[in-house]
C-alpha positions as CSV (number, residue, x, y, z in Angstrom):
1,X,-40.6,-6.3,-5.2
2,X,-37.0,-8.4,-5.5
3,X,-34.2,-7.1,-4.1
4,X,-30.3,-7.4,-6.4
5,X,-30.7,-10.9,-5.8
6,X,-34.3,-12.6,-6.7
7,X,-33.7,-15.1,-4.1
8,X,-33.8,-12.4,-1.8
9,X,-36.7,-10.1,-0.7
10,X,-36.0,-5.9,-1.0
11,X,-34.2,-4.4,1.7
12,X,-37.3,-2.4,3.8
13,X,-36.5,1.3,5.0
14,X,-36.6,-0.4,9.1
15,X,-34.1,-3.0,8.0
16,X,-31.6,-0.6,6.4
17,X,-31.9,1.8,9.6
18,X,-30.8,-0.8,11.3
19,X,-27.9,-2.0,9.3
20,X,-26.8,1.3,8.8
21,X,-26.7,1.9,12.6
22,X,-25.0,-1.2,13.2
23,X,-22.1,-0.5,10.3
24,X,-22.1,3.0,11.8
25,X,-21.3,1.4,15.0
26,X,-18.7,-1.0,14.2
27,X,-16.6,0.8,12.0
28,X,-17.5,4.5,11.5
29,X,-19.5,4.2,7.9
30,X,-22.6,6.5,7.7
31,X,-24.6,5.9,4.7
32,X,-27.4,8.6,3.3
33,X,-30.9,7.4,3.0
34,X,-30.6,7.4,-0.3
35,X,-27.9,4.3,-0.3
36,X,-30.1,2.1,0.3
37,X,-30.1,0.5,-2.5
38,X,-26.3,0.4,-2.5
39,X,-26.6,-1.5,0.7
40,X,-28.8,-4.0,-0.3
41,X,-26.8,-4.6,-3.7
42,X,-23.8,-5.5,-1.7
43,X,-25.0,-7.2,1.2
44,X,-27.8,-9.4,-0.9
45,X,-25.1,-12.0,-1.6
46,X,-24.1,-11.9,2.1
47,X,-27.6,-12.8,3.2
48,X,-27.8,-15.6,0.7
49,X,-24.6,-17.0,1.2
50,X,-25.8,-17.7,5.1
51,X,-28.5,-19.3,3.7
52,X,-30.6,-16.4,5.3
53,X,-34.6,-15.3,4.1
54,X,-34.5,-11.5,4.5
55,X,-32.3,-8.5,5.8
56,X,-33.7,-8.9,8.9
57,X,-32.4,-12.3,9.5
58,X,-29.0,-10.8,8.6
59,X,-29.0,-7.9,10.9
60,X,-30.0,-10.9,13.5
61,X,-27.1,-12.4,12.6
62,X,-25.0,-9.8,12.8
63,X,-26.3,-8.9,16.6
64,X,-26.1,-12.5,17.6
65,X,-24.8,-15.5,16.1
66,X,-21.4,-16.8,17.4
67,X,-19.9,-16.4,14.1
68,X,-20.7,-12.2,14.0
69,X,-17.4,-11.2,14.4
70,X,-16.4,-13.1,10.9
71,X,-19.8,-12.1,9.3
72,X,-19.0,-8.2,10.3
73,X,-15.3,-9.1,8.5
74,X,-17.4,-9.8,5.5
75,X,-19.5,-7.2,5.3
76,X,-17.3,-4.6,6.0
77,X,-15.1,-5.9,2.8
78,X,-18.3,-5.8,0.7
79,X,-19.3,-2.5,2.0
80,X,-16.5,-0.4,1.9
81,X,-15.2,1.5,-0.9
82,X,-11.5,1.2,-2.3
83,X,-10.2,3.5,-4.6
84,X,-6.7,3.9,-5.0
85,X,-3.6,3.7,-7.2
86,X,-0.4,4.5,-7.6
87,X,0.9,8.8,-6.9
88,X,-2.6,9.5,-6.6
89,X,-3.0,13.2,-5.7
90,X,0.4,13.9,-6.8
91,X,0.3,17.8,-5.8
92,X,0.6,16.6,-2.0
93,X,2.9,14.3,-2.7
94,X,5.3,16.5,-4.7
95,X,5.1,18.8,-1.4
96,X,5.9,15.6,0.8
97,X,8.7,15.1,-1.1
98,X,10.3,18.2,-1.0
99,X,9.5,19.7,1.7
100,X,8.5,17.4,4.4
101,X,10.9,14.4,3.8
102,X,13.9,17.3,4.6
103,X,12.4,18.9,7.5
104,X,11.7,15.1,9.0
105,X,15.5,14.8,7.8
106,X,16.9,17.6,9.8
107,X,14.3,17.1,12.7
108,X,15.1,13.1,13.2
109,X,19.2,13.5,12.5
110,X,20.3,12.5,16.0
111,X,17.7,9.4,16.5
112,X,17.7,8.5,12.6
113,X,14.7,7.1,12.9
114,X,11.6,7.8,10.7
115,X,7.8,6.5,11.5
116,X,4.9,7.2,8.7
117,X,1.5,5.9,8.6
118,X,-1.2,5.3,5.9
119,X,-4.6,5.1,7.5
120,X,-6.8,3.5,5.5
121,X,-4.2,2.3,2.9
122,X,-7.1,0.1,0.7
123,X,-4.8,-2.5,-1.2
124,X,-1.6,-0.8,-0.9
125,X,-0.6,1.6,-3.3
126,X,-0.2,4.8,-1.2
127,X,2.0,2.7,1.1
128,X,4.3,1.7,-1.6
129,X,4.4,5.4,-2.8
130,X,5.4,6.8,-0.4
131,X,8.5,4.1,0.7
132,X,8.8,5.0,-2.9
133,X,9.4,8.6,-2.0
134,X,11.2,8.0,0.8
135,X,13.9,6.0,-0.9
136,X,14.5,8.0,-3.6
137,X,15.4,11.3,-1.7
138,X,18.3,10.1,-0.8
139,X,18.0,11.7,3.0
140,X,17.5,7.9,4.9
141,X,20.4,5.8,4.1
142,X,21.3,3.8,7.0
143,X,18.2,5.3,9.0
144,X,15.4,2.8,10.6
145,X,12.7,3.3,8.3
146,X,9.1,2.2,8.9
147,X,6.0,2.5,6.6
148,X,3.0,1.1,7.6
149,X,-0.4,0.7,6.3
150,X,-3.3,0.0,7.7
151,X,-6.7,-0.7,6.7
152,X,-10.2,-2.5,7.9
153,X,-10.7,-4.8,5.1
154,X,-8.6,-8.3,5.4
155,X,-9.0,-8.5,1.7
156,X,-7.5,-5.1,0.5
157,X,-4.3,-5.6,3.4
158,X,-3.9,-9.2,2.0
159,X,-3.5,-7.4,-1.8
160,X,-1.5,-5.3,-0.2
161,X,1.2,-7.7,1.3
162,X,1.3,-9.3,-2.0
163,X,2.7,-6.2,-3.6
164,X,1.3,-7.1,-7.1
165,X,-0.4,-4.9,-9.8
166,X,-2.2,-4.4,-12.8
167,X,-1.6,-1.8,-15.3
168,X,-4.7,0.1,-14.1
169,X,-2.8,0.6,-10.6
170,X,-0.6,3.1,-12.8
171,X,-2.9,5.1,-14.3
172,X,-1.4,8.3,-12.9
173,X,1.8,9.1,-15.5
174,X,3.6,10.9,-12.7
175,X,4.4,7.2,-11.7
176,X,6.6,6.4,-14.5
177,X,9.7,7.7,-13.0
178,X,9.0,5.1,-10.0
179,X,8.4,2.2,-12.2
180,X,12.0,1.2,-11.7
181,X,11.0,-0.3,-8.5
182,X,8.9,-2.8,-10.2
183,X,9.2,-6.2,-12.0
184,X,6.9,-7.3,-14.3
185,X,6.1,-11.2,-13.5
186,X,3.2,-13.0,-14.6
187,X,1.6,-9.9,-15.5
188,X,1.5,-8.3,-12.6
189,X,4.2,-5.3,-11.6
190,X,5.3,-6.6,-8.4
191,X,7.3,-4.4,-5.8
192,X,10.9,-4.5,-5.9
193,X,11.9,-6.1,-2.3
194,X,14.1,-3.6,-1.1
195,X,11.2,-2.0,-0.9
196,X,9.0,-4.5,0.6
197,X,11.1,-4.3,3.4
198,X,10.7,-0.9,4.9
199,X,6.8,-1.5,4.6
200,X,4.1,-3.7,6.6
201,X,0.5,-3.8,7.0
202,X,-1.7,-4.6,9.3
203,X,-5.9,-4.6,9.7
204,X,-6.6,-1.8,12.1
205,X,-10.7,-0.3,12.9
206,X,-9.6,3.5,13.4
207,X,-12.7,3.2,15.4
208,X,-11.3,0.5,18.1
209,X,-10.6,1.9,21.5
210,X,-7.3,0.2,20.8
211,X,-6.6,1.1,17.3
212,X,-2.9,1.3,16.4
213,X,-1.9,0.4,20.0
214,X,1.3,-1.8,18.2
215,X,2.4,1.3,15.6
216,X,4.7,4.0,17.4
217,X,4.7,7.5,17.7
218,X,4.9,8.9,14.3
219,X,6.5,11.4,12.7
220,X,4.0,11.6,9.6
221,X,0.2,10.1,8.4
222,X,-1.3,10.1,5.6
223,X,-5.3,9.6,6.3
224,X,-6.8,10.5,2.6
225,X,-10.3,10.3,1.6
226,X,-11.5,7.7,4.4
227,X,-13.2,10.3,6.7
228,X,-15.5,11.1,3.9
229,X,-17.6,8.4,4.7
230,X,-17.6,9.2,8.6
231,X,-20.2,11.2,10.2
232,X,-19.1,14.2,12.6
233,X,-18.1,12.1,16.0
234,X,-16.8,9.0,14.0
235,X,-13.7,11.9,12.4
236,X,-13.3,13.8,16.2
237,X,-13.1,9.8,17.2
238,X,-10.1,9.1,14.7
239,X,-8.2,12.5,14.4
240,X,-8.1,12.0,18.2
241,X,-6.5,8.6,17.8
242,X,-3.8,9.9,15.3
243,X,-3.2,12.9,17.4
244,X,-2.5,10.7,20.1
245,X,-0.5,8.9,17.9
246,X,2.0,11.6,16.0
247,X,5.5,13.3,18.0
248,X,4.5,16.9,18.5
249,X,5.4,18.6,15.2
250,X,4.0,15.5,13.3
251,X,2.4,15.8,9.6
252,X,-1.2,14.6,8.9
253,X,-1.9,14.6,5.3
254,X,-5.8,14.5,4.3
255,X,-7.4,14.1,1.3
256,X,-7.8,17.2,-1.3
257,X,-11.5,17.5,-0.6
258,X,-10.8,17.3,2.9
259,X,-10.8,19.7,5.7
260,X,-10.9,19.7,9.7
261,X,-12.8,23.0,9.7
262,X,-15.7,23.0,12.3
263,X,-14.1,19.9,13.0
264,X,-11.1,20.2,15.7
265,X,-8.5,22.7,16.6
266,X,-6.1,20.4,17.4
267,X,-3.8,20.7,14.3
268,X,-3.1,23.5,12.5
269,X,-2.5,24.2,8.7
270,X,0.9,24.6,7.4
271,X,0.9,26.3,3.5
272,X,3.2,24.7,1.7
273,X,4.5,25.9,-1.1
274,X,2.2,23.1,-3.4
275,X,-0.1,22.3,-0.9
276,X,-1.9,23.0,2.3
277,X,-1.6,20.2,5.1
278,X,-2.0,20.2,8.8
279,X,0.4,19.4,11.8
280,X,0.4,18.7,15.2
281,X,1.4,21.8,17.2
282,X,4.9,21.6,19.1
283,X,4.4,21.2,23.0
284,X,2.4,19.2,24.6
285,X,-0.9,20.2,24.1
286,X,-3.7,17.4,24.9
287,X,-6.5,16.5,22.7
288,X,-9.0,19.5,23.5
């Protein structure tokens, strides 16, 4: 039996225990046995392009060869899943808008100073959003501003730092009111520059003992629909990361479908009157 690619064999049920355990490793991914096929679809190409005869050779390569670390790089861009676009789950952000962004106001007043962090950002979108939102509320002028995004996959922060889009990127119509801060050139809607310049990305592993050592203490992260793919340890791993990294009384956004139940105590949920998000208690409470 052939594998995706003819020119190379099927992906055995050892080989893809072992991949899995090694992806698992390096970056927090977990996939069910029944993705196995999944994994040998996207890696097949991987293992050809080295010039490799079988999965086996790969996960050799990926354990070994002097050139892993830019192999794993690879991988991890073929691997991962990125699904974004423009004021995607717009309840939340509706809440962030109106009731976040003014209690960060009144909180941040004397240092004027505001730090928010997309975890996970994929090519960008969520990070423009929510500069987006920022802007437009009016509460910042004049204040030190700083949205970052991070994400594992060189390919999806380099799409990000471009700042250009296709019309698919908007396929949410609560955008329209934010397409002022767009130009259309060469087809693409590219990001107005004022607002290019409160953002920045950066490639980050959430699952690097020095993960987001260069951002700051922050005052809000958004952290949507990446955990899904984590197993238990790999999400107490990275909320324990961002609760090391947000101010006491800092906002951690999660995805819809998402929920730290049975998962940590550490931050507790805030209603809101459109949404339900969690926080990092006031004091100085350690990770437990």
């Amino acid at each position: 039996m052939l594998g995706s690619d003819p020119a190379v064999p099927a992906m055995s049920e050892e080989e893809f225990r072992l991949l899995r355990e090694l992806f698992h490793a390096h970056c927090g991914l977990w996939f069910r046995d029944d993705n196995r096929y999944l994994l040998e679809r996207r890696l097949g190409p991987r293992v050809q392009a080295l010039g490799l005869r079988d999965f086996s050779d790969y996960h050799r390569h990926l354990r070994f060869d002097p050139g892993r670390e830019a192999e794993l790089d690879e991988a991890t861009d073929v691997i991962t899943t990125n699904e974004t676009y423009f004021f995607r789950e717009p309840y939340q952000l509706r809440a962030f808008s109106s009731e976040i962004l003014p209690a960060l106001a009144r909180r941040n007043a004397g240092e004027r100073r505001l730090r928010i962090l997309s975890a996970g950002c994929s090519t960008g979108e969520e990070v423009y959003t929510v500069a987006m939102l920022v802007r437009e509320s009016r509460l910042f002028e004049g204040w030190d501003v700083d949205v970052v995004g991070c994400d594992i996959s060189r390919r999806c922060v380099a799409h990000a730092r471009a700042g250009a889009y296709g019309e698919h990127a908007f396929r949410n119509p609560e955008v329209e009111p934010l397409r002022r801060w767009f130009r259309l050139r060469g087809g693409k809607w590219a990001v107005e520059e004022a607002i290019r310049r409160s953002v920045r990305f950066q490639r980050e592993n959430l699952l690097d003992p020095g993960a987001l050592a260069t951002v700051p203490r922050l005052d809000a992260v958004f952290c949507r629909n990446v955990m899904i793919y984590f197993d238990l340890e790999a999400r107490r791993r990275v909320l324990a990361r961002l609760h090391e990294k947000l101010r006491p009384g800092g906002w951690l956004l999660l995805g819809h479908s998402e929920s730290l139940l049975n998962v940590t105590a550490a931050f507790e949920l805030v209603h809101l009157e459109d949404d339900l998000v969690y926080r990092r208690p006031e004091g100085p409470e350690e990770w437990p």
